[in-house]
C-alpha positions as CSV (number, residue, x, y, z in Angstrom):
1,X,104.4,1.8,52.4
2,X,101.4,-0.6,51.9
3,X,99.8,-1.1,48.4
4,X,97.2,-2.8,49.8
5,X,93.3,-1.2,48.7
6,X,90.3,-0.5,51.8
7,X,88.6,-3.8,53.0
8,X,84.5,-3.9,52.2
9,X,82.8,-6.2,54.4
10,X,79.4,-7.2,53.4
11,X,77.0,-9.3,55.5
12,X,73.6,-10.1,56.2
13,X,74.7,-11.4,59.6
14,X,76.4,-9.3,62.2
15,X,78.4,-12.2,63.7
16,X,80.1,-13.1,60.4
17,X,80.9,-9.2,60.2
18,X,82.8,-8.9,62.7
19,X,84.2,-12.5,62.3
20,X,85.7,-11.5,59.3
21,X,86.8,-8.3,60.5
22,X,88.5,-9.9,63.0
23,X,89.9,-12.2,60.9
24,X,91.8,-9.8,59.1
25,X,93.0,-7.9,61.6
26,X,94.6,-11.0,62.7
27,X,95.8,-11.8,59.7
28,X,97.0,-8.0,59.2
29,X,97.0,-5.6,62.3
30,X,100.6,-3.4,60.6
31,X,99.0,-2.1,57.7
32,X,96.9,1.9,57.2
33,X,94.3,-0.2,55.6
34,X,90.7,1.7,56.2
35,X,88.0,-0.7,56.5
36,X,84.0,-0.5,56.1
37,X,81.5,-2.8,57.4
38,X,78.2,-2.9,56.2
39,X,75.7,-5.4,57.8
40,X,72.0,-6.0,56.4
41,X,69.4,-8.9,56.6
42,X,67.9,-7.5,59.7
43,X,64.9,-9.1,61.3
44,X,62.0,-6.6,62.1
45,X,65.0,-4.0,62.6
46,X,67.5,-6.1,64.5
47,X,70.8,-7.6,63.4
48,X,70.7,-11.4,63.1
49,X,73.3,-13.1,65.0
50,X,75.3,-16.5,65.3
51,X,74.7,-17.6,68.9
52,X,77.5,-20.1,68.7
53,X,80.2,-17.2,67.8
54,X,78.4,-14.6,70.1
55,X,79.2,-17.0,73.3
56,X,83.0,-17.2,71.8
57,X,83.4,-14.0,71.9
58,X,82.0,-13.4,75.2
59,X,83.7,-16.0,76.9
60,X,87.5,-14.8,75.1
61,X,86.5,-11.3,76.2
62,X,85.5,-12.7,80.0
63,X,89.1,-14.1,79.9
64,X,90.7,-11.3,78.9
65,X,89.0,-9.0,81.1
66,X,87.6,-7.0,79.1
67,X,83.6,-5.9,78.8
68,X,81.2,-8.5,77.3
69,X,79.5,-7.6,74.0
70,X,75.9,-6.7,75.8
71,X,77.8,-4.1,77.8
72,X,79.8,-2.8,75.3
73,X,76.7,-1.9,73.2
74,X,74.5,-0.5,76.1
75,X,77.3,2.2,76.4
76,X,75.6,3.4,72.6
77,X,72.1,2.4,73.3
78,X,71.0,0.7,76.7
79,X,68.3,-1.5,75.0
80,X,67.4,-3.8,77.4
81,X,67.0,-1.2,80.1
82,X,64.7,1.1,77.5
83,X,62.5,-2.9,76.7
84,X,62.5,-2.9,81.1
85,X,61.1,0.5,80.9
86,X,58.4,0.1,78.6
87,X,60.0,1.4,75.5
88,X,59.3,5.2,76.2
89,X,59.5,8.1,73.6
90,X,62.8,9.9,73.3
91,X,62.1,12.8,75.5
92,X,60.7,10.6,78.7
93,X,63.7,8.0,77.9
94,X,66.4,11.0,77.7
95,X,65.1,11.5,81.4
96,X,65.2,7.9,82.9
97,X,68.6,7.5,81.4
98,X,70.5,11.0,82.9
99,X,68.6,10.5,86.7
100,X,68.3,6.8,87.2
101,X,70.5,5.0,84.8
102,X,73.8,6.7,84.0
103,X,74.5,7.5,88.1
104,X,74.6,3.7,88.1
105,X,76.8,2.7,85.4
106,X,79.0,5.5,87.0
107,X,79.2,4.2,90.4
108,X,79.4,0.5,89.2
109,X,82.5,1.1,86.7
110,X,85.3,3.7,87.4
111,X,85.8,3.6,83.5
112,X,82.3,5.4,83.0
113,X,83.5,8.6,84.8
114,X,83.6,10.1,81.3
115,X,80.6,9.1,80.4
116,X,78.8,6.9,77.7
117,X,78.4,7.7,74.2
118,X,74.7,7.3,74.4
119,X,74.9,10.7,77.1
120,X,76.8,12.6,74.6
121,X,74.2,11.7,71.9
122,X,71.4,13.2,74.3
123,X,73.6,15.6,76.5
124,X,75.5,16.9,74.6
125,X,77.2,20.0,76.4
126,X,78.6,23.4,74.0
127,X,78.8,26.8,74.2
128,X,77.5,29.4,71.5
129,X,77.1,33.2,71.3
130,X,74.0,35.1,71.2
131,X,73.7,38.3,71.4
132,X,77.2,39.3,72.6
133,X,76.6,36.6,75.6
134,X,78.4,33.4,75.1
135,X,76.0,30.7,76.6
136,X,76.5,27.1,77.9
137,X,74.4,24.9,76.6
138,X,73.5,21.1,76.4
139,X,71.5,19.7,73.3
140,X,69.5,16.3,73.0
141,X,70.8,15.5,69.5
142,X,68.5,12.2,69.1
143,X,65.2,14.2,70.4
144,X,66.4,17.0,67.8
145,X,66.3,15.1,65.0
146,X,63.0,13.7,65.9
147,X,61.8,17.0,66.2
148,X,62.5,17.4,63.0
149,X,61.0,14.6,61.5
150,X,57.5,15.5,59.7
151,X,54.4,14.1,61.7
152,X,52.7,13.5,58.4
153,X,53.3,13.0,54.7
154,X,52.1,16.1,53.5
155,X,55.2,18.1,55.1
156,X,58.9,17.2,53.4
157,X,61.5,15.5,55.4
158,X,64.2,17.3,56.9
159,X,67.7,17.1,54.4
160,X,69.9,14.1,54.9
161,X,72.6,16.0,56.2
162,X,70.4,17.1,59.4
163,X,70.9,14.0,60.9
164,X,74.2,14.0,62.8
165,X,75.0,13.5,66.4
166,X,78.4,14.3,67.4
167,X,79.9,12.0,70.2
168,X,83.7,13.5,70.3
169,X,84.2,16.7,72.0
170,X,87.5,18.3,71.5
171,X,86.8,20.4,74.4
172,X,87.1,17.2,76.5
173,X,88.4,14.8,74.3
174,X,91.8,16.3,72.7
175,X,94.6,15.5,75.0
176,X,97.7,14.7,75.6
177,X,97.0,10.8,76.8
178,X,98.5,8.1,75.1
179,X,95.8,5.7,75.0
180,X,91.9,6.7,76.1
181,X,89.3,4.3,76.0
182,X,86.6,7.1,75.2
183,X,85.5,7.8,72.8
184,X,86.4,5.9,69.8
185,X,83.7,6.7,67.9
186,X,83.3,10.0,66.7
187,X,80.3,10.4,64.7
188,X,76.9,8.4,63.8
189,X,74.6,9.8,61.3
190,X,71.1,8.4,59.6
191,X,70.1,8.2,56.8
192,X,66.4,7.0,54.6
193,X,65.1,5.7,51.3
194,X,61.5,6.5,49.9
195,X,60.3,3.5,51.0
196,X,60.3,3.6,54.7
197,X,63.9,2.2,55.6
198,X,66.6,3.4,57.3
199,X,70.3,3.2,57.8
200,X,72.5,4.2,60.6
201,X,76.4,5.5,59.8
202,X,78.9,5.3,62.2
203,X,82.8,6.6,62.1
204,X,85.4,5.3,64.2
205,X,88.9,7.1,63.7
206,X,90.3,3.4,65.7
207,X,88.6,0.4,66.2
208,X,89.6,-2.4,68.6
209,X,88.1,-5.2,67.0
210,X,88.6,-7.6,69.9
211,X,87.5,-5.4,72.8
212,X,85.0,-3.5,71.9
213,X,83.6,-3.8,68.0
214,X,80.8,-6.6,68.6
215,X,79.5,-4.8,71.1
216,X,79.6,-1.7,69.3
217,X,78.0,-3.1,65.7
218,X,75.5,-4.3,68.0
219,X,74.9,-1.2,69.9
220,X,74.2,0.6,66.6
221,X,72.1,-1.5,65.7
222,X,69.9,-1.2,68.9
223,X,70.4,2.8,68.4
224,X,69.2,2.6,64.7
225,X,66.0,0.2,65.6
226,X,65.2,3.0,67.9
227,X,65.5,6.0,66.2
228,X,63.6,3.8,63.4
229,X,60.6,3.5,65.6
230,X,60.9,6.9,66.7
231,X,60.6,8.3,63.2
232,X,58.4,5.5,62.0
233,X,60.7,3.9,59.9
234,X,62.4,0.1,59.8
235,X,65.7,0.2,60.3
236,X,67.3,-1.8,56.9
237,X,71.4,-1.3,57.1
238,X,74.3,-0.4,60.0
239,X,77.5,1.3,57.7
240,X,80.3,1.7,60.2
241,X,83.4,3.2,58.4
242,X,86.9,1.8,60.9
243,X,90.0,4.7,59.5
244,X,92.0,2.4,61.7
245,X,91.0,-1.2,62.7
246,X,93.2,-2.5,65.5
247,X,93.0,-6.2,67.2
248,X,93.1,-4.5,70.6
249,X,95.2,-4.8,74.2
250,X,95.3,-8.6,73.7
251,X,98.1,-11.1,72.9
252,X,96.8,-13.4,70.0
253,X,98.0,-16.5,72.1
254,X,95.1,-15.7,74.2
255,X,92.9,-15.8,71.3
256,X,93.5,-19.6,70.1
257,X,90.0,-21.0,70.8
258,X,88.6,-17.9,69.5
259,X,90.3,-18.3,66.2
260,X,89.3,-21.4,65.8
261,X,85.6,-21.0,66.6
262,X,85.5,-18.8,63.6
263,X,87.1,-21.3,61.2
264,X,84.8,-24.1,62.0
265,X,82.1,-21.2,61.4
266,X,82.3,-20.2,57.5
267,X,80.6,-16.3,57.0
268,X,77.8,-17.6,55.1
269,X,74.6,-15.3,55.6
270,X,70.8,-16.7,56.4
271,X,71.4,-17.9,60.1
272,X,68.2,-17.3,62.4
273,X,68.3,-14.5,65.3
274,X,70.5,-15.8,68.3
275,X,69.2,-16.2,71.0
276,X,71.6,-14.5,73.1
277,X,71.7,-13.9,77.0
278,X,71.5,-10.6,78.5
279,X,72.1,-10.9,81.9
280,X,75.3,-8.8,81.8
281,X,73.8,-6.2,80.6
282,X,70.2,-7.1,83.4
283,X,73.5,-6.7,85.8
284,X,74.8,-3.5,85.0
285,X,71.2,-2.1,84.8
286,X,70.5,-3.5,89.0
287,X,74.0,-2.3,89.5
């Protein structure tokens, strides 16, 4: 049995984040060690990034096949496509997304088939009674909790424990498959201080580091600068809590260069924004 306590990762850079994340699952992928990331020092709301190990990354997941880092967060919040669109409210956005956006990540990627977690968050399809009559429904969870939000100061703000959006759905979701790709994370919430910031949770039961977690820290990120200018806030902190942290369906051979991009690059904070490229994600939006 492992003695060894929960890693805390704290960084005002979301490249070092995840570089040390990934550092220790490399170090250490056998161990039930629960690990929480918590990345700060945003710019205007968004996460500032190491261009130098973003481009690593993308180029070790491009040889391994696996999604680059701009489409792995556009599955949580499709930000480029939403900047392409004129940055629309929640309501008109929910729309463009479900009619014109999702049938093409759909037809472009067999692995979409299940959807994205960013149509579960404004989708989302239950059932409840009423009246004797159980009824099928489907519930924009990001349009409720801006719904709830008060339009001016002299109303209170909705209780902290309001704002959840679900993503698993064990009506869909618990099976009998040995591995599925989606979803791995099962829960975001938000939370906000008195003065005007705001934080976005997330909760991953397993986290592949390698494949997917950039994209994902970075997708949260986009989600919480959103819902921060929806409800007229500055997005300040992403907290993702990892019960599980995995390296991911890769050999660590593969991952020499990788490795030592990430040495040569200490985890000290105060970098300026990358500039990074999205044209993968510009291609899955034409797609």
């Amino acid at each position: 049995m492992s003695t060894k306590v929960p890693e805390v990762i704290f960084e005002d850079n979301l490249s070092y984040a995840w570089g040390r994340a990934f550092q220790i699952v490399v170090g250490d992928n056998k161990n039930l060690r629960p690990l929480t990331i918590s990345i700060g020092g945003l710019t205007k709301g968004l996460p500032v990034e190491d261009a130098h190990i973003r481009q690593a990354v993308d180029i070790a997941l491009l040889q391994s096949n696996k999604y680059s880092c701009a489409i792995s967060a556009l599955t949580i919040f499709p930000f480029t496509y939403w900047n392409l669109t004129g940055r629309p409210h929640i309501q008109e956005f929910s729309d463009l997304y479900m009619k014109k956006y999702l049938p093409r990540l759909r037809a472009r990627d067999s692995r979409n088939k299940r959807g994205t977690y960013f149509e579960r968050m404004i989708a989302f399809q239950g059932v409840r009674g009423k009246g004797g009559v159980i009824l099928n429904e489907t519930k924009n969870q990001l349009e409720h909790i801006v719904s709830l939000w008060p339009k001016n100061s002299e109303h209170s703000r909705p209780r902290q424990s309001a704002l959840q959006v679900a993503c698993f759905d064990p009506i869909k979701d618990h099976n009998r498959a040995a591995r599925s790709g989606f979803p791995c994370l099962q829960q975001v919430s938000f939370t906000y201080d008195d003065t005007g910031g705001l934080a976005i949770n997330a909760y991953y039961p397993t986290q592949y580091i390698f494949d997917r977690a950039y994209g994902n820290y970075l997708g949260l990120c986009h989600l919480g600068y959103f819902m921060a200018r929806e409800l007229g806030l500055e997005l300040i902190r992403l907290n993702c809590f990892i019960g599980r942290p995995e390296l991911g369906d890769v050999n660590k051979s593969a991952l020499q260069e990788l490795i030592k991009v990430l040495q040569d690059v200490p985890p000290v904070a105060g970098s300026e924004p990358a500039e990074v490229d999205q044209k993968n994600e510009a291609i899955a939006i034409r797609g």
